[in-house]
C-alpha positions, 0 to 999 in steps of 0.5 A: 500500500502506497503511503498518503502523503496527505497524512503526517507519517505518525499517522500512518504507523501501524499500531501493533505487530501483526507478523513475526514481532506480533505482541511485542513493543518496547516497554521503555520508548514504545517502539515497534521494533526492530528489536535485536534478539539473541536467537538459535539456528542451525546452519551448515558450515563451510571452510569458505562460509556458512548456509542457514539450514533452520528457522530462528528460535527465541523464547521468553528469556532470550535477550533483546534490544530495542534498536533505536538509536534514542532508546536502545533499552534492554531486556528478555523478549519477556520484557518486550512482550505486550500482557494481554488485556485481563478478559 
């Protein structure tokens, strides 16, 4: 989707992760991400170099990082993770 340019870029910010950082926001600026998260894979290893051969994994306690450059708080993907609303 193409942005309006009538609307100011605050405006036009989504409002939650939908995808792979869905529930997770910075609990000190906000921020949506990136986050940097310490994650586990697999991967195949060659004298010259290396091939990802497995998805990322993170759990709860991994570390992670706000990545933008006024905040940069850190924490576990615990701390990032948004608490669902008490039904």
């Amino acid at each position: 989707m193409a942005p309006d340019l009538d609307m100011p870029l605050d405006e036009q910010l989504p409002e939650e992760n939908t995808n792979v950082l869905e529930g997770m926001r910075c609990p000190e600026c906000g921020s949506l991400g990136p986050f940097c998260i310490e994650a586990t894979t697999t991967v195949k290893v060659y004298d010259e170099g290396s091939d990802e051969i497995a998805d990322l994994l993170w759990d709860d306690d991994s570390s992670c990082a706000c990545a933008d450059n006024d905040c940069l708080f850190e924490g576990t993907v615990a701390d990032f993770t948004i608490p669902e609303e008490a039904e």
